[in-house]
C-alpha positions in Angstrom: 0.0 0.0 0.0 1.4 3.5 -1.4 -0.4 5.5 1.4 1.6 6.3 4.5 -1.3 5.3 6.9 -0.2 4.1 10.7 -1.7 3.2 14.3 -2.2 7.3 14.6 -4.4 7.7 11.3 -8.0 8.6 12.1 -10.8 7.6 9.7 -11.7 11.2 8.8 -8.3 11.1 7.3 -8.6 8.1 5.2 -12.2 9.2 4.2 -10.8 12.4 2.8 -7.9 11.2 1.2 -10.6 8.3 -0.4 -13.1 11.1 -1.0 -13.6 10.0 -5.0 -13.7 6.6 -4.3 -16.8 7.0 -1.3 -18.7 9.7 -4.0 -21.4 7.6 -5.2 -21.4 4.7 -3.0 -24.1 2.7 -1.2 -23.0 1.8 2.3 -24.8 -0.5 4.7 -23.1 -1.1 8.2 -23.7 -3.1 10.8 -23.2 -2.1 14.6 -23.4 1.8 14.7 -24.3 2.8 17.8 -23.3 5.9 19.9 -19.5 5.8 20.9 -18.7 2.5 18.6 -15.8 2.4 15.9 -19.2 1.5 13.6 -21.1 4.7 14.1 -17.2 6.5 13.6 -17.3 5.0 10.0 -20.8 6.0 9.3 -20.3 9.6 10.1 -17.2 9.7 8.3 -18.3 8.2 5.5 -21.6 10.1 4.8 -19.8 12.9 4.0 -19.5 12.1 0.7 -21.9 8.7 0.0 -24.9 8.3 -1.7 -26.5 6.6 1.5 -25.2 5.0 4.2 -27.7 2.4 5.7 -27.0 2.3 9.6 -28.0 -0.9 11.6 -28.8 -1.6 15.0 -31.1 -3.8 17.4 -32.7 -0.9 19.0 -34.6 1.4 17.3 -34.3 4.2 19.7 -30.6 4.1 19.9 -30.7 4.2 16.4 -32.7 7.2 15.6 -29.8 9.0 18.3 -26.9 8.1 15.7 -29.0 9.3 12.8 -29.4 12.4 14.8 -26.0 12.7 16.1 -24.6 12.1 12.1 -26.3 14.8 10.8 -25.5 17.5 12.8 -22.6 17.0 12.3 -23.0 16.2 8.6 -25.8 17.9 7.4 -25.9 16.5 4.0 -26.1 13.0 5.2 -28.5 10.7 3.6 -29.0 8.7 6.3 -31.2 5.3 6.5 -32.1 3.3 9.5 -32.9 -0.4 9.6 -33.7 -2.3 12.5 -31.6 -5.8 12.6 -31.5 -8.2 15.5 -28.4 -10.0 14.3 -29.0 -12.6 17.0 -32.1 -13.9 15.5 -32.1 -15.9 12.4 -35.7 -14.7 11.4 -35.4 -11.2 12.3 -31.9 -11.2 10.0 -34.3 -13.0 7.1 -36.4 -10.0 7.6 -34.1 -7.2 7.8 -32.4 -8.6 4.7 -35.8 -8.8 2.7 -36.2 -5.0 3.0 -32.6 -4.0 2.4 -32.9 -6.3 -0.9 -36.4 -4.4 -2.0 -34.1 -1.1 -1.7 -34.1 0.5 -5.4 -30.1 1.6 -4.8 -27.4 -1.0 -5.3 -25.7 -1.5 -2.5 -21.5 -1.4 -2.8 -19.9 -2.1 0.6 -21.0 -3.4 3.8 -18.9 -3.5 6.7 -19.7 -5.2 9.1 -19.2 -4.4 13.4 -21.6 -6.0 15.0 -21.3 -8.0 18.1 -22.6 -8.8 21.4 -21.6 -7.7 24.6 -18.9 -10.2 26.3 -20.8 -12.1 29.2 -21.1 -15.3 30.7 -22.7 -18.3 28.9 -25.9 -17.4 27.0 -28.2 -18.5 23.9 -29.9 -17.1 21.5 -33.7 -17.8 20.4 -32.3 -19.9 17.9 -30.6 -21.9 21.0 -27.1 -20.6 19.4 -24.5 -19.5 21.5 -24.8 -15.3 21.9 -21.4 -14.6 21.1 -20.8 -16.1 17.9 -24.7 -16.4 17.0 -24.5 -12.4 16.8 -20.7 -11.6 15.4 -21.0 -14.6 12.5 -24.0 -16.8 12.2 -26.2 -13.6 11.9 -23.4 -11.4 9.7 -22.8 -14.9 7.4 -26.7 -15.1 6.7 -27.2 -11.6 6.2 -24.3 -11.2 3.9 -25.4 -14.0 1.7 -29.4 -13.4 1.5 -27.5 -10.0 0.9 -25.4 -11.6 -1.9 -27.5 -11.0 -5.5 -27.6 -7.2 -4.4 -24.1 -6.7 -3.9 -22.6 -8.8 -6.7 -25.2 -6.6 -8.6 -23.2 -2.8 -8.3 -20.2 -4.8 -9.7 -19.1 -3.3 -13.2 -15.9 -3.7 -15.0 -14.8 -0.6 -13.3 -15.7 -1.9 -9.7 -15.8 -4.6 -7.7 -18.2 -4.9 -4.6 -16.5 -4.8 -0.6 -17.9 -7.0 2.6 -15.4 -6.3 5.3 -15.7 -8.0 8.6 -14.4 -6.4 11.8 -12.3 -8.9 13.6 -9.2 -9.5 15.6 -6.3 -11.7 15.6 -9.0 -15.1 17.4 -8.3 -18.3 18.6 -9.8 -21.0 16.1 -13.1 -21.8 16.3 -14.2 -25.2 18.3 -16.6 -27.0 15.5 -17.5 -29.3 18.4 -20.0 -26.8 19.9 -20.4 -24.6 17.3 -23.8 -26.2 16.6 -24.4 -27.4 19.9 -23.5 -24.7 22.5 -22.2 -26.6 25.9 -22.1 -24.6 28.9 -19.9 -26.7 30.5 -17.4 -25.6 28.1 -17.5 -22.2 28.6 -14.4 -21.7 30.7 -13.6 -17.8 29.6 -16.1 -15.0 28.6 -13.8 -14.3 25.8 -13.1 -18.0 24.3 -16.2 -17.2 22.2 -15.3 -13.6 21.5 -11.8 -14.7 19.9 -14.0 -17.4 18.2 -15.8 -15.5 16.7 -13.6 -13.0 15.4 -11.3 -16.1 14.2 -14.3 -17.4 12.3 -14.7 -13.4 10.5 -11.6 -13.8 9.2 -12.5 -17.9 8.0 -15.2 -16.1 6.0 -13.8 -13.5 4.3 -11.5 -15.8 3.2 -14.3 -17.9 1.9 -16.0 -15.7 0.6 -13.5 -14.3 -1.5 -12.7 -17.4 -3.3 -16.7 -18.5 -3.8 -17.0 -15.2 -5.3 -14.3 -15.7 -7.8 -13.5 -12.2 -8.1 -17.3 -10.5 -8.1 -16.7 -9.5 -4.4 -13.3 -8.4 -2.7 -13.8 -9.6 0.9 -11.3 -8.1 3.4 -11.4 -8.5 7.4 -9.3 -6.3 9.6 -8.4 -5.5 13.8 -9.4 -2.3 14.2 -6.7 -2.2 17.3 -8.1 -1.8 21.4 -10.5 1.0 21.5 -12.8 1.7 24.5 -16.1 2.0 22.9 -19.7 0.9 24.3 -18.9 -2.8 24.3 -16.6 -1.8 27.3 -19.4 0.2 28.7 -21.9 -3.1 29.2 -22.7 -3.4 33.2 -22.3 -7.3 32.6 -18.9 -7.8 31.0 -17.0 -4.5 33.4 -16.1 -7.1 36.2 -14.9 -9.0 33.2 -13.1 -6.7 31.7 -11.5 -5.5 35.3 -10.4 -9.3 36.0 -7.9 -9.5 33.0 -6.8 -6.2 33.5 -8.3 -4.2 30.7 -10.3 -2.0 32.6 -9.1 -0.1 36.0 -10.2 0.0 39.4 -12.7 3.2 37.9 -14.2 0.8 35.3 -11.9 3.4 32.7 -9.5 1.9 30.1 -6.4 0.7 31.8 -3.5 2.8 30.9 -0.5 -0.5 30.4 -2.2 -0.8 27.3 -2.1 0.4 24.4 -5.3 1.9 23.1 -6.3 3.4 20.0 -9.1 6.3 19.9 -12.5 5.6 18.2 -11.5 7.8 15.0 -8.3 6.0 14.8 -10.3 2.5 15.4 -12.4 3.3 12.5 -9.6 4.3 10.2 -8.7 0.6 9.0 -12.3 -0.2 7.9 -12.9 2.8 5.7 -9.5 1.9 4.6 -10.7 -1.8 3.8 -13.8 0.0 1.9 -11.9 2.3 -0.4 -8.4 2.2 -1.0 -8.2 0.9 -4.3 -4.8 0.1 -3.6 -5.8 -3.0 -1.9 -7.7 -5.1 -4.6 -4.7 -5.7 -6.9 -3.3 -7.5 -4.1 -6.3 -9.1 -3.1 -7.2 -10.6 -6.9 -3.2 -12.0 -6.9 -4.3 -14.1 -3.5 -7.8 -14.9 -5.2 -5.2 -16.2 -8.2 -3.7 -19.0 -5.9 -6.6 -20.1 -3.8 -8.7 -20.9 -7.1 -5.5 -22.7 -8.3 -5.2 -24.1 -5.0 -1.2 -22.6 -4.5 -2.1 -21.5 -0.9 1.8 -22.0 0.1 3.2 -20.0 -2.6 1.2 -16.8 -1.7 -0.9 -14.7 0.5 -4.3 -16.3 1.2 -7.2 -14.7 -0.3 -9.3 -12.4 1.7 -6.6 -9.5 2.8 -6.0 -9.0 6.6 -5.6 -5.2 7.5 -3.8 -3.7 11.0 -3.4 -0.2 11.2 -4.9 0.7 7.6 -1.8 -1.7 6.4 -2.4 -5.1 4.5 -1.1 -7.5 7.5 -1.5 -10.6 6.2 1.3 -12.6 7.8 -0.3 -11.5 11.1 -3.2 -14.0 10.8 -2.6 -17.2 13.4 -2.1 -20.0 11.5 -6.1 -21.3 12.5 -7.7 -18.5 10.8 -5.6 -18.5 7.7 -5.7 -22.4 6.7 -8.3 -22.8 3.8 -9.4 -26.1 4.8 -10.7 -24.3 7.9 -12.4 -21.8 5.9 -14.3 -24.0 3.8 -15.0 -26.0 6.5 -16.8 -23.4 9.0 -18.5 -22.1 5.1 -20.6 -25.5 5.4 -21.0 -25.9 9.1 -22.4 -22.8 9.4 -25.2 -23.4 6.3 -26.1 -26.6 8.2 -26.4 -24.8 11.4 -28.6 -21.8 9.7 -30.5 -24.3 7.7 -31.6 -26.6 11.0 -32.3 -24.0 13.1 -34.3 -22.0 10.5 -35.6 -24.1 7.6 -37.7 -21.5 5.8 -34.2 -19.7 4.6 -32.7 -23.0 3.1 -29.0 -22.6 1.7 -28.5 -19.3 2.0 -26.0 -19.2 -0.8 
């Protein structure tokens, strides 16, 4: 990447320098609530969009970061939709509006997550964690997938970017079948899950064979409103995160929101990025995984970081393997959406 982008670049930045590539664009993100990295992107972004489609469980909450984007930016054309990424059917539903939208739609990144507690399910009897941060994102994305592959042109190539970290694996064992039993750490499904973000994109880039360019990222340690969650602050406190006044803990190194956000909008728009991404597309359809990066880019600090991904996430067989298990578990636990690709 040509652009001297670091830890300190703030999205603002990278949305300006991108301005022409943003002019235009249809942008739906997931996870933009009030002090998140997610609502950061938005307001950056709808500077110069078309639309930016804003998503987020609670309707109220959503309305604020509407409000709160457009003072800021007046010109914002703003759209809320109301997703419950937790639920299968309310993810069916969300993604049947988005899809009777008469605008294309050209990225979609995605931040959405639940708050880090102790062992819980969702409706769908899924665990929380990873029901909400990739079960949810995966079936959106794909019920999703004829609209996006639809603003392709020869001159441009769709985005998904997933917001993730560095993760531990992910344990196929319970994915399907949550065990509480196993649930030693509050964050062993948080790391899952962001492990199985970057399985995805990875996936997803070499299904797509081109027609979508798939990135996922670490945005870097930011205190945002995940922090903020009464149920996850002892948590938090316990590993040394948060201090004794439930604030960030100052031995570690922590990014600000606008500098959180800088690596997704980077992710969305620097064009800089899909050359290299096609060349790894190249060798996974070939299946010359060893003699090159693997498809799906991995961004730190606005950088193509590729070399950073643990050995779990990166490995292809992994990839296509959590691609099926997770089209079983959607189809079982909700039948009316089928194979969502």
């Amino acid at each position: 990447m040509s652009l001297n982008f670091t830890f300190q670049t703030t999205a603002e930045e990278v949305a300006d320098v991108f301005a022409g590539e943003i002019r235009g664009k249809n942008v739906l993100i997931t996870g933009t609530s009030l002090d998140g990295i997610g609502f950061e992107a938005a307001r950056v972004i709808a500077k110069y969009a078309n639309l930016v489609i804003i998503t987020g469980y609670n309707a109220s909450r959503l309305q604020l970061s509407e409000e709160a984007i457009k003072r800021d930016v007046p010109t914002a054309n703003i759209r809320r939709l109301t997703l419950d990424l937790s639920s299968l059917a309310a993810v069916r539903t969300a993604a049947a509006e988005v899809n009777a939208y008469p605008e294309a739609l050209h990225v979609c990144p995605g931040y959405a997550a639940a708050a880090v507690t102790k062992f819980k399910v969702t409706v769908d009897n899924l665990e929380n964690q990873m029901a909400t941060g990739h079960i949810g994102p995966f079936l959106f994305t794909n019920l999703l997938a004829a609209k996006i592959l639809a603003s392709g042109s020869a001159d441009y190539t769709p985005r998904v970017i997933f917001v993730a970290s560095l993760g531990d694996g992910v344990d196929f064992a319970t994915f399907a079948q949550p065990d509480p039993t196993k649930y030693i750490s509050i964050f062993g499904p948080y790391n899952e899950t962001k492990s199985a973000n970057v399985l995805t994109t990875i996936e997803l880039s070499k299904r797509s064979r081109g027609k979508i360019n798939a990135y996922s990222l670490h945005p870097g340690l930011i205190y945002t409103n995940i922090n903020h969650k009464e149920e996850s602050i002892a948590e938090f406190q316990e590993i040394g995160l948060l201090d004794e006044n439930e604030g960030p803990n100052e031995s570690w190194v922590w990014k600000t929101i606008p500098q959180g956000a800088a690596t997704t909008v980077t992710a969305a728009f620097d064009p800089s990025i899909s050359g290299e991404l096609q060349e790894c597309l190249s060798a996974a359809i070939n299946h010359k995984f060893h003699t090159l990066d693997k498809p799906g880019a991995y961004l730190v600090d606005c950088q193509v970081a590729n070399d950073k991904i643990a050995p779990h996430s990166s490995d292809p067989a992994n990839a296509s393997r959590l691609w099926e298990v997770t089209e079983k578990v959607i189809t079982i636990r909700d039948p009316l959406v089928g194979h969502p690709t």
